[in-house]
C-alpha positions as CSV (number, residue, x, y, z in Angstrom):
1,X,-5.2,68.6,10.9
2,X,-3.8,66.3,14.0
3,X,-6.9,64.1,13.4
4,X,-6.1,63.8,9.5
5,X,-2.3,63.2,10.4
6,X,-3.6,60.3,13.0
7,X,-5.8,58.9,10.6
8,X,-3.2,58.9,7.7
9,X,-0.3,57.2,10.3
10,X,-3.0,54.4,11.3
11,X,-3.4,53.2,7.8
12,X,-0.2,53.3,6.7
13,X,1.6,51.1,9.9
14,X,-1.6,48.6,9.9
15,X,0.0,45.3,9.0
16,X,-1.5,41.9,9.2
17,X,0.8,40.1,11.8
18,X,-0.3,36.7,10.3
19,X,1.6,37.6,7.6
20,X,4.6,36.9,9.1
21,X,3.6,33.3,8.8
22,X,4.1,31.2,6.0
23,X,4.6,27.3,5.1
24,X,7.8,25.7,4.4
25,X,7.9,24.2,0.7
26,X,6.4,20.7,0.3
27,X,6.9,18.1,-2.8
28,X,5.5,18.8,-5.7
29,X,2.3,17.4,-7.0
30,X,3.6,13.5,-8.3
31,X,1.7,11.2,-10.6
32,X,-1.4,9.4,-9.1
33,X,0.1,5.9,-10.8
34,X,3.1,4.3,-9.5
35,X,6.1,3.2,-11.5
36,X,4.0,-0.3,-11.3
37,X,1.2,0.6,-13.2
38,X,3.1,2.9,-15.7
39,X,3.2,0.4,-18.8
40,X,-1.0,-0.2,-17.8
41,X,-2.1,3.2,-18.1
42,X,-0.8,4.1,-21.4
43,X,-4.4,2.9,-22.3
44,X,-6.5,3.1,-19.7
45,X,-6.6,6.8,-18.2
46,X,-8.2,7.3,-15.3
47,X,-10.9,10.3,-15.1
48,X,-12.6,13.0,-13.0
49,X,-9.6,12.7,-10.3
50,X,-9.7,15.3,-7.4
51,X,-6.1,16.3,-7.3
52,X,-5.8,19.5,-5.2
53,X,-2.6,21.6,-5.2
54,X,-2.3,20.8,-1.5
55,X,-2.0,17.1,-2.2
56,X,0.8,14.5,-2.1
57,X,1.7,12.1,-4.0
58,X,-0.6,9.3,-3.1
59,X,2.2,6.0,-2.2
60,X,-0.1,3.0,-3.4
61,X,0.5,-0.9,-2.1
62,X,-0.2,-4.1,-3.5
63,X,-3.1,-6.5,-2.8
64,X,-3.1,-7.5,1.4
65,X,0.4,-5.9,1.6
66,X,1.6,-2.7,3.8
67,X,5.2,-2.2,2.1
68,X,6.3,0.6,0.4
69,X,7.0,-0.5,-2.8
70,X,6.9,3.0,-4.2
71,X,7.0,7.4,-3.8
72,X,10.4,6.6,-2.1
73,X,12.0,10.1,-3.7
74,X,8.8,12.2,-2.3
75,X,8.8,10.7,1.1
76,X,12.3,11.4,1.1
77,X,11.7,15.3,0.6
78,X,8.6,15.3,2.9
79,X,11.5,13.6,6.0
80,X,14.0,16.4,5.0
81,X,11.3,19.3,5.3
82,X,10.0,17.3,8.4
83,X,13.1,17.7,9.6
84,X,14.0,21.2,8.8
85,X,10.9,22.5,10.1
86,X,9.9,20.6,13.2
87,X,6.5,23.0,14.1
88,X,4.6,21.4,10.6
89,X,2.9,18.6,11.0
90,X,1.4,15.7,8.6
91,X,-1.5,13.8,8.8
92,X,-1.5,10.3,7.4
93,X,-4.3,8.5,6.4
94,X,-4.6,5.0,4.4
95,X,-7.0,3.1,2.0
96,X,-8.3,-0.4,1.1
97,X,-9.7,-1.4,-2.1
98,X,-13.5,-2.6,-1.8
99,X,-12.9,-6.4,-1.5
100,X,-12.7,-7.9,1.7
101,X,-14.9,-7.2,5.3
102,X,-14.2,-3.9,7.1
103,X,-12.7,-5.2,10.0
104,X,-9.7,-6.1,8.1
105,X,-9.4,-3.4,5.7
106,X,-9.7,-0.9,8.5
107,X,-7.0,-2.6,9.8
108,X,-5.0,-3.1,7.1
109,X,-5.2,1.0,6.1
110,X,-4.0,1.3,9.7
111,X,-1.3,-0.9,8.9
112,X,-0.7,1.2,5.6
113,X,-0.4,4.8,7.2
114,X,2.0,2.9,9.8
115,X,4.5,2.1,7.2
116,X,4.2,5.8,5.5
117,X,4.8,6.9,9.1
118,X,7.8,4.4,10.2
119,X,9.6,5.1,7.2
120,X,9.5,8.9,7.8
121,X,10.4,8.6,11.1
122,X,13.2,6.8,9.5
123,X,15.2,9.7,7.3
124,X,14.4,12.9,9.8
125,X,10.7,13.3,10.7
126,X,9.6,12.9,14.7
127,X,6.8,10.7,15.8
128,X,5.2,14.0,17.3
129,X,4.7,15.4,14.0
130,X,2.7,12.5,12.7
131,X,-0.7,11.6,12.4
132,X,-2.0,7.8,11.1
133,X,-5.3,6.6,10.4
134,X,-7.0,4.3,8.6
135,X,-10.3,4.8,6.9
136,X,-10.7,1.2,5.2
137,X,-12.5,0.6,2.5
138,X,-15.1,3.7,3.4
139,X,-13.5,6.9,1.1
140,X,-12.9,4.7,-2.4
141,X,-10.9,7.4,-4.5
142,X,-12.9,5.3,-7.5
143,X,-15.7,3.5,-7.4
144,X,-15.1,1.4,-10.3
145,X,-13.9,-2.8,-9.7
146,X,-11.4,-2.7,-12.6
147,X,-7.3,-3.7,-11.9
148,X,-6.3,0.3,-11.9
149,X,-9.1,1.7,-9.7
150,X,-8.3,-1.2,-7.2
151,X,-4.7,-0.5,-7.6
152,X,-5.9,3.7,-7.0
153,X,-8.2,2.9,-4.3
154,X,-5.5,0.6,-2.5
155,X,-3.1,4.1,-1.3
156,X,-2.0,6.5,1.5
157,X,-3.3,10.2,1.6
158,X,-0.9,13.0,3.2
159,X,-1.8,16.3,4.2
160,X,1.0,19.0,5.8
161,X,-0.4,21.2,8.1
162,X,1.5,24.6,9.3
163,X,1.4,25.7,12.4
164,X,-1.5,28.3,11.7
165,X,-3.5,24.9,11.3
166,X,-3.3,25.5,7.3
167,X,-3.3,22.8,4.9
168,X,-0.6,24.1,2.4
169,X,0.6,22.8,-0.9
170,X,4.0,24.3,-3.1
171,X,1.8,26.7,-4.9
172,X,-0.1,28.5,-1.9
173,X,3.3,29.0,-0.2
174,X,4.9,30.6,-3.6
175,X,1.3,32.9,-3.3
176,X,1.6,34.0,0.1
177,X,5.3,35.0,-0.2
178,X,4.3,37.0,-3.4
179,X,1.5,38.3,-1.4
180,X,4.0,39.8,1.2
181,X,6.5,41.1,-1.0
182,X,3.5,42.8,-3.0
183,X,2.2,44.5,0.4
184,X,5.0,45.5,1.9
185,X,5.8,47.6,-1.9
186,X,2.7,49.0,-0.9
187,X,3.1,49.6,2.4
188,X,6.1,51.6,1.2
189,X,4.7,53.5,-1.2
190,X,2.1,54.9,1.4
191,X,4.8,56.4,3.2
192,X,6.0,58.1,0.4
193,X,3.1,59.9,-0.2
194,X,2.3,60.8,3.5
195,X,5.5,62.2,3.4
196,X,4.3,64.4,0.0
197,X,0.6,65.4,2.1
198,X,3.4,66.9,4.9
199,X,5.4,68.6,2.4
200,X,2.0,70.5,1.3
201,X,1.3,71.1,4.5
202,X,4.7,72.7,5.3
203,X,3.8,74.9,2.3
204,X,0.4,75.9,3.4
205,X,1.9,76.9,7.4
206,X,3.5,80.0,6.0
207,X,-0.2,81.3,5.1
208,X,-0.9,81.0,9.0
209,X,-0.5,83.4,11.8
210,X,3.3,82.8,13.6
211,X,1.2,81.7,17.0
212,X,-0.9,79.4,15.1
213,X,2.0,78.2,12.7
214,X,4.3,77.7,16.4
215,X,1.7,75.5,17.5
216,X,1.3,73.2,14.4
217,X,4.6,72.9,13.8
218,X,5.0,71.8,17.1
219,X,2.3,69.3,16.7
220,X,3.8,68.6,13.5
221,X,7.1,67.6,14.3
222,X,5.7,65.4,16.9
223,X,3.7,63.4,14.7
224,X,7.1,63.4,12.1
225,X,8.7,61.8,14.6
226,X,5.9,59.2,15.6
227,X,5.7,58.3,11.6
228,X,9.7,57.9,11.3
229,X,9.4,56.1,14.0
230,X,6.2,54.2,12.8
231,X,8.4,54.0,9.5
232,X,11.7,51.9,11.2
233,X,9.0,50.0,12.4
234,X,7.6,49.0,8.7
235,X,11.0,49.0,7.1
236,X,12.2,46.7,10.0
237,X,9.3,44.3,9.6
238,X,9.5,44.4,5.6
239,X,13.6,43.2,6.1
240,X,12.0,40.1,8.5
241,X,9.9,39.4,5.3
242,X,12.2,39.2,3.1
243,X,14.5,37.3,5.5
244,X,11.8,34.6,6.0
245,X,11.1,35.0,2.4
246,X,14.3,33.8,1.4
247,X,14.1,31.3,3.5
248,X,11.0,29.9,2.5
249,X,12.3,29.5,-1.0
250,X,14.7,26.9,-0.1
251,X,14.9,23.9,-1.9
252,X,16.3,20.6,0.1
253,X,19.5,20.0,-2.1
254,X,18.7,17.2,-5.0
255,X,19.9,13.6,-4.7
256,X,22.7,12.5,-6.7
257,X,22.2,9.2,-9.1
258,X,24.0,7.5,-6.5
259,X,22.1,8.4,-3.2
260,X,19.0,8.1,-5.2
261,X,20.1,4.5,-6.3
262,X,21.4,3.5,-2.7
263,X,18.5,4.6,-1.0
264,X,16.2,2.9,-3.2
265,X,18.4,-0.3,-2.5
266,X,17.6,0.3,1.2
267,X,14.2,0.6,0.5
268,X,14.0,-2.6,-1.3
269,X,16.1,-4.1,1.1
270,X,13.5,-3.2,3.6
271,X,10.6,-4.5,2.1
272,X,12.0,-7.8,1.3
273,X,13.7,-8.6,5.1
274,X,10.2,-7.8,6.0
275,X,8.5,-10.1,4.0
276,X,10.6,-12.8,4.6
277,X,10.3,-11.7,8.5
278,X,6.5,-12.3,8.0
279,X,6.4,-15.3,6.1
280,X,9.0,-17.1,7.3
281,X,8.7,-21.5,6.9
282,X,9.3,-23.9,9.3
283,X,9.8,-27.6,8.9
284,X,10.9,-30.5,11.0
285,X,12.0,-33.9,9.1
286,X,12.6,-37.1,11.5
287,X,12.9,-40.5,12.0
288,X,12.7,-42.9,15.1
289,X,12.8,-47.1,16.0
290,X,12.5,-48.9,19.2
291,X,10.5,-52.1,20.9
292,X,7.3,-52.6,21.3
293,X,5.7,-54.6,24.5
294,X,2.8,-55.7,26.6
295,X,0.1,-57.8,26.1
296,X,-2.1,-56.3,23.1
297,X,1.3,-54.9,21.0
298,X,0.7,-55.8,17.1
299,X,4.6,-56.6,16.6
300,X,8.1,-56.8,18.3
301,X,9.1,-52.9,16.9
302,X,8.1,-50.3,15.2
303,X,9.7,-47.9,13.1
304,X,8.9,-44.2,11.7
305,X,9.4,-41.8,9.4
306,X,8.1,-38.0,9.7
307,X,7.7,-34.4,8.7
308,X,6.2,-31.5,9.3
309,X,6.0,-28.1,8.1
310,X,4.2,-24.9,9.4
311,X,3.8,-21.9,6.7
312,X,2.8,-18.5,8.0
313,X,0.8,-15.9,6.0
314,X,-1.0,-12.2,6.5
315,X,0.9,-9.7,8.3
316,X,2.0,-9.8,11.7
317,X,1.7,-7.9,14.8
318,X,4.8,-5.9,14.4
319,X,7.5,-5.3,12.2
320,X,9.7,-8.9,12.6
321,X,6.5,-10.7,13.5
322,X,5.5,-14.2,11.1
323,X,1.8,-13.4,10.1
324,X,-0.7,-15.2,12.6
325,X,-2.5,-17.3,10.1
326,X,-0.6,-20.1,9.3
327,X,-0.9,-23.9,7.1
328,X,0.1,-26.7,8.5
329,X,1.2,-30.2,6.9
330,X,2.0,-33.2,8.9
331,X,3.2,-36.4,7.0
332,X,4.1,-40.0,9.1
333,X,4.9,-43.3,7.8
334,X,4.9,-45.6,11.0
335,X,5.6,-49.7,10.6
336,X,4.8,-52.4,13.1
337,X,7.3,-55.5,12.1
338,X,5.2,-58.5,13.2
339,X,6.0,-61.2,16.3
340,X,7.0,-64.3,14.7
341,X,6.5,-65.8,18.4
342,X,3.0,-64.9,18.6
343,X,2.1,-65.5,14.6
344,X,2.4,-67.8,12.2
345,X,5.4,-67.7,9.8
346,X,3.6,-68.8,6.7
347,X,1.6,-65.2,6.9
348,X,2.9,-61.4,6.0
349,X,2.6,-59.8,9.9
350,X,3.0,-56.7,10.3
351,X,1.2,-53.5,10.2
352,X,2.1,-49.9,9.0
353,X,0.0,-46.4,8.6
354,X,0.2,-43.7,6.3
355,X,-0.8,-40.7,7.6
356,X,-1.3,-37.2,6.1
357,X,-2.4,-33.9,7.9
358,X,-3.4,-30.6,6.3
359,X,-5.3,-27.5,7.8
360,X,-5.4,-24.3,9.1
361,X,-3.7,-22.8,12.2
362,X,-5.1,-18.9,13.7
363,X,-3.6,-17.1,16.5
364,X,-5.7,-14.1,18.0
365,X,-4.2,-12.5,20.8
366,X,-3.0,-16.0,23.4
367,X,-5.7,-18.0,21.9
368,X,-5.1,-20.1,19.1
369,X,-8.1,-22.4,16.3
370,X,-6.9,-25.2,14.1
371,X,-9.0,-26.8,11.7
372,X,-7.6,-30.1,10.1
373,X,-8.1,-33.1,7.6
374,X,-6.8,-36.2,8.8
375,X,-6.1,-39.3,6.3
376,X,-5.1,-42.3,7.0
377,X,-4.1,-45.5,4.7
378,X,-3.6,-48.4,7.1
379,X,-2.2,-51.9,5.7
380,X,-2.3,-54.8,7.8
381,X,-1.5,-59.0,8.0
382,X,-2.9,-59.8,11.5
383,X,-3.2,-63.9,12.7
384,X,-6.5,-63.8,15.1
385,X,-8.0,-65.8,16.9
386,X,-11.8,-65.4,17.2
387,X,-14.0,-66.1,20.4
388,X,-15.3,-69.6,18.8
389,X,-11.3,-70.7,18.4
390,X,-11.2,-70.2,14.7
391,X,-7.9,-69.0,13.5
392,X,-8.2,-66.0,11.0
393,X,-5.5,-64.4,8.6
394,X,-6.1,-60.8,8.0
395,X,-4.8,-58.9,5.4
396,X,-5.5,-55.7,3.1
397,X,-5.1,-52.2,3.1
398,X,-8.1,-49.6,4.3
399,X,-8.2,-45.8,3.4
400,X,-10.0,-43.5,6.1
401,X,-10.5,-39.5,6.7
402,X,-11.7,-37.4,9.6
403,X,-11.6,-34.3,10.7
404,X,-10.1,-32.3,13.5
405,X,-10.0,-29.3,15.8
406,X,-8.4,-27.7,18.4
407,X,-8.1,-25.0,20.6
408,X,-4.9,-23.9,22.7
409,X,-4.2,-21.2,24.8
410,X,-0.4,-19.8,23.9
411,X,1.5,-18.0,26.7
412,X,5.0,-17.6,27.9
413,X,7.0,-21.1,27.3
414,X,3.6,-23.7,27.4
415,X,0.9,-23.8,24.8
416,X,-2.5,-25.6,26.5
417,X,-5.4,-26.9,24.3
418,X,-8.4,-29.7,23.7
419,X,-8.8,-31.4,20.9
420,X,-11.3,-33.6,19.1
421,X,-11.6,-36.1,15.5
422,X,-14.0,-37.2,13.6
423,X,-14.0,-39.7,10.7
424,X,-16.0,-38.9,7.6
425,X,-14.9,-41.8,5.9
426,X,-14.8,-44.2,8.7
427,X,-15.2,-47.7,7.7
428,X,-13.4,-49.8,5.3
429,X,-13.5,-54.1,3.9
430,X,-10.0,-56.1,4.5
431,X,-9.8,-59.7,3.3
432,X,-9.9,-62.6,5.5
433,X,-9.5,-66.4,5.7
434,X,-9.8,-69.2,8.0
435,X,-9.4,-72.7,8.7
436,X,-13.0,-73.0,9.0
437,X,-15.8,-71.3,7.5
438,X,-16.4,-67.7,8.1
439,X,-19.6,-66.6,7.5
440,X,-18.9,-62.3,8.9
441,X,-16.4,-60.6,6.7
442,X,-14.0,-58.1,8.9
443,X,-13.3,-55.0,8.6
444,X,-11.8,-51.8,9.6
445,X,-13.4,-48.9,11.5
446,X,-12.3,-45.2,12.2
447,X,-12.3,-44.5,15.7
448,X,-13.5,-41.0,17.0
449,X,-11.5,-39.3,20.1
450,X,-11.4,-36.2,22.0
451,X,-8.6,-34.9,24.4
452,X,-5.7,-32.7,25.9
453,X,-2.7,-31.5,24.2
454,X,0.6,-29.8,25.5
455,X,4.3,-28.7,24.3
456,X,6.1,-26.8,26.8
457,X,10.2,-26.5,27.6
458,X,11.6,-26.8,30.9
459,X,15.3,-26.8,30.9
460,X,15.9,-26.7,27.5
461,X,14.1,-29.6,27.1
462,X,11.0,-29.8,24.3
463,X,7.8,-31.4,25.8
464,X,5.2,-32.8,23.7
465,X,1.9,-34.6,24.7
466,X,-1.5,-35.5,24.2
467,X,-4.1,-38.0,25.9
468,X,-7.0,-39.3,24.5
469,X,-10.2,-41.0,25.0
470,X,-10.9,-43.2,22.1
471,X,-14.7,-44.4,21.0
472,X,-14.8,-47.9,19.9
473,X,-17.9,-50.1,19.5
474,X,-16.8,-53.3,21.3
475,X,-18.9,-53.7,24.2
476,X,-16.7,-53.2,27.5
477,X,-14.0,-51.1,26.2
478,X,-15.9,-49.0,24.6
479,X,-13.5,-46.0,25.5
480,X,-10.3,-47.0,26.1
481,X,-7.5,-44.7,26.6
482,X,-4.4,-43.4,24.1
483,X,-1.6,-41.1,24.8
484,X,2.0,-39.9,24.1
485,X,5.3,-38.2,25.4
486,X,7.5,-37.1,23.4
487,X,10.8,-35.4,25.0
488,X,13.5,-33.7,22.5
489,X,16.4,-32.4,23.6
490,X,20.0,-31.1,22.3
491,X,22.5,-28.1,22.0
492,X,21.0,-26.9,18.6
493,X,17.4,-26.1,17.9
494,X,18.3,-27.4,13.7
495,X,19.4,-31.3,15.1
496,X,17.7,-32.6,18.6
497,X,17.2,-36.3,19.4
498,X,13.6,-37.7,21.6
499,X,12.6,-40.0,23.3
500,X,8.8,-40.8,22.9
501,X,6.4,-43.0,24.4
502,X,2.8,-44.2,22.9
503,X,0.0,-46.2,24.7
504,X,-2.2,-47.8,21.7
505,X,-0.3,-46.5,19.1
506,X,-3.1,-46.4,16.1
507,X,-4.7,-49.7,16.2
508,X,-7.3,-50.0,19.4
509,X,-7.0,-54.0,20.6
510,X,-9.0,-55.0,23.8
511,X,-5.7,-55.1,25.3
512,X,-3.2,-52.2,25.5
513,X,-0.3,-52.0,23.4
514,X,2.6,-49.7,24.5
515,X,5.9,-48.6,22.2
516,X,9.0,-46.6,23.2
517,X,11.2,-45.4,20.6
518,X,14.5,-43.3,20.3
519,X,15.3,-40.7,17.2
520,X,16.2,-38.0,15.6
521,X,15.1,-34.9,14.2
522,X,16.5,-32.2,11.7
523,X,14.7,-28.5,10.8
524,X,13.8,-24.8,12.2
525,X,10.8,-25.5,13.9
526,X,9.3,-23.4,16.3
527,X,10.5,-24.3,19.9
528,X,7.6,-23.8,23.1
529,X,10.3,-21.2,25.0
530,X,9.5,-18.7,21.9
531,X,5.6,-18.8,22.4
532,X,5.4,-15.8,24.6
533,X,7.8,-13.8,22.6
534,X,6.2,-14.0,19.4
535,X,2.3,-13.4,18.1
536,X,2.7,-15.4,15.6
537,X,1.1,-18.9,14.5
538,X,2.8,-21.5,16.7
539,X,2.5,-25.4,15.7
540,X,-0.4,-27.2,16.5
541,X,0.2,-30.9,18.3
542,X,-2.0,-33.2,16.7
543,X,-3.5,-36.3,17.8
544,X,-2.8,-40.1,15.3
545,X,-5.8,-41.5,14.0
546,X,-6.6,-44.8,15.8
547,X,-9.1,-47.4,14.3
548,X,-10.2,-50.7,15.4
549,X,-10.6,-54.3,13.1
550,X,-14.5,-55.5,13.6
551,X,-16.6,-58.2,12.5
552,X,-19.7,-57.5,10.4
């Protein structure tokens, strides 16, 4: 009997302790297509999607991008229950579509599950409880090339794990707490028939011998008192359940119209200072005049006209960083008024350049590529004098194209790189007449170079410079030098004056031809004191074409 008793007690107190634990509620399983895609899918379903009951709404982004431009409402529930429940934990994981090369969709799914994570840790949720990854381009949720699967494929998985390591969804926590109400009714109902087995026992002592009966009511009244005890226990343990039961079932308190419509201001908000953060546009208009002097300058002064413009793209390193990819477009206009004292007056002197820039500009990490086309539309009336003593006019206009590239190394306040052109469409007629016959036409030639560049700042002052050896075909200078200063300067980064100085300006003579010239400049461009504080595309100082006027 003591061993039945034992046997019956042990059953009825066993109680899985892991019972005790259960998940707090998550969001409710959303739609797989944002509000974006809504008027698209009215036709085109798609099928055979996976959706577990454990599953999130999937947050989806748009081509290259990492804002949140939708889920805001879900996110918002997962932060409070984040929140309320700091031992859960979620693991974050984002998607590319299949276009592109791994190494940037691996980091742009990065980029994806940091944005899912930021704006978590943004309403409630601690960077301990989160998890990010990125899986690329690798786990396609469809494998089809069409606008919707792209849109599918292009999204941000979340899982919530409980502290039991769990994955849990709204529907396995409603089943467990049904699962504990059901066994501690059960439990229960044990004891009331235990105590029914000890009421027939009671009944079948008085048949016993008084010695016998002394003995097991002795025994029996010790083992009623381990089972009430046992009992407190069960009834105490089935109040926790129900206490943690009832607190399970609490719903975070719905959004009014008005939260929901501020937050999703807030959101959009966001999104847009970060865009316009990351693809912020610079541009630099100018103008400048001064003399011109020594013995192989074209005309008495020059005059210019300029501007410049530097447009980033792609994301950037972090969240107020431009992108560090980058187009670039320099424009100049630069005239030579001729030297009536060292020309004739009967001819049109002078000399100007039109020159237009266009490329590329990539920063990765300090070090910085630039790939450029160079044109150049150079109009000239020169009075010559060739070897023989003949007097020659020349006049006419000559379009030329090279191309150019650079490398710099960007660090803190000084940007450091070599540079080198090439023309492409190099060589170009002009018109000439003499006094005497002329039996070899002239011409103009594009004239390759390779150098140095700098821009730095030192005392809030803006260096620019570059220095150049320049390949010409006339025997004995056949590389002549070519550089430039230019030092701007002023109280406000949006209107600075300069000062800049050029040796051999663009057109290469056997003798040098120096210009100095004062102006000023208007625009946000990117100042050298800001190159170590940003990872973004800086500006790239580019070298003028230079060309030379030969004889066939």
């Amino acid at each position: 009997m003591k061993t039945l008793l034992s046997v019956l007690i042990a059953s009825a107190i066993t109680i899985p302790l892991s019972a005790q634990q259960a998940a707090p509620p998550v969001a409710p399983q959303a739609p797989r297509q944002s509000s974006q895609q809504a008027a698209q899918s009215s036709s085109q379903q798609i099928e055979n999607t996976r959706a577990k009951a454990t599953d999130w709404e999937e947050i989806n982004f748009e081509t290259n991008q990492a804002v949140i431009v939708d889920g805001f409402p879900s996110l918002l529930r997962l932060a409070d229950l984040l929140k309320t429940h700091p031992t859960y934990k979620v693991k974050i994981i984002g998607h590319a579509d299949q276009r592109g090369s791994n190494r940037a969709n691996d980091a742009l799914s990065r980029r994806r599950a940091e944005a899912v994570s930021q704006f978590l840790q943004k309403y409630g949720a601690t960077a301990a409880q989160l998890e990010t990854s990125g899986e690329g381009r690798k786990s396609p949720e469809e494998n089809a090339r069409n606008r919707n699967a792209l849109f599918v494929n292009r999204r941000v998985v979340i899982t919530v794990t409980a502290p039991d390591g769990m994955e849990i969804g709204d529907g396995s926590i409603n089943s467990a707490i049904e699962d504990f109400i059901t066994y501690s009714r059960a439990q229960l109902a044990k004891i009331d028939g235990m105590n029914t087995q000890l009421q027939q026992i009671q009944s079948q002592v008085g048949n016993l011998n008084t010695s016998a009966i002394k003995q097991d009511t002795t025994q029996i009244r010790q083992d009623t008192t381990t089972l009430k005890s046992d009992t407190a226990a069960i009834k105490q343990d089935t109040a926790a359940i129900k206490q943690d039961t009832g607190t399970l079932v609490q719903r975070p308190v719905p959004l009014t119209s008005e939260q929901t419509t501020q937050i999703a201001h807030e959101a959009a908000d966001y999104a847009l200072t970060q865009s316009a953060l990351r693809n912020r546009k610079y541009s630099l208009v100018g103008g400048d005049i001064g003399p011109m002097f020594s013995h192989g300058r074209v005309g008495d002064y020059s005059a210019e006209i300029f501007g410049k413009a530097l447009i980033p793209f792609g994301n950037g390193k972090g969240p107020d960083e431009t992108g560090n990819h980058g187009v670039q477009i320099d424009g100049d206009w630069v005239y030579v008024h001729g030297d009536a004292r060292r020309n004739s007056p009967s001819v049109a002197n002078g000399l100007s350049d039109a020159i237009f820039d266009v490329g590329l500009a990539n920063r990765f990490g300090h070090m910085e590529l630039g790939t450029f086309v160079q044109f150049d539309y150079a109009s000239i009336g020169l009075n010559q004098f060739l070897p023989s003593g003949a007097q020659v006019f020349s006049r006419g206009g000559a379009f030329m194209a090279a191309g150019v590239a650079s490398v710099s190394y960007v660090f803190n306040g000084v940007s450091l790189g070599v540079f080198g052109a090439k023309g492409f469409k190099d060589t170009s007629n002009v018109t000439s007449t003499s006094v005497s016959a002329l039996t070899t036409p002239q011409y103009i030639r594009y004239a390759d170079q390779a150098g140095v560049n700098m821009a730095a700042t030192m005392r809030g002052v803006q260096f620019e410079s570059s220095l150049a050896f320049v390949k010409r075909l006339v025997r004995g200078v056949d590389e002549q030098p070519s550089g430039m200063l230019k030092l701007s300067f002023g109280s406000r980064d949006n209107m600075q004056f300069f000062i800049e100085g050029d040796v051999n300006t663009t057109l290469d003579t056997p003798y040098y031809g120096d210009r100095l010239v004062f102006g000023v400049q208007f625009g946000n461009w990117v100042r050298a004191r800001n190159y170590g504080t940003t990872k973004g595309v800086t500006p790239v100082t580019l070298p003028r074409p230079h060309y030379e006027l030969l004889a066939r």
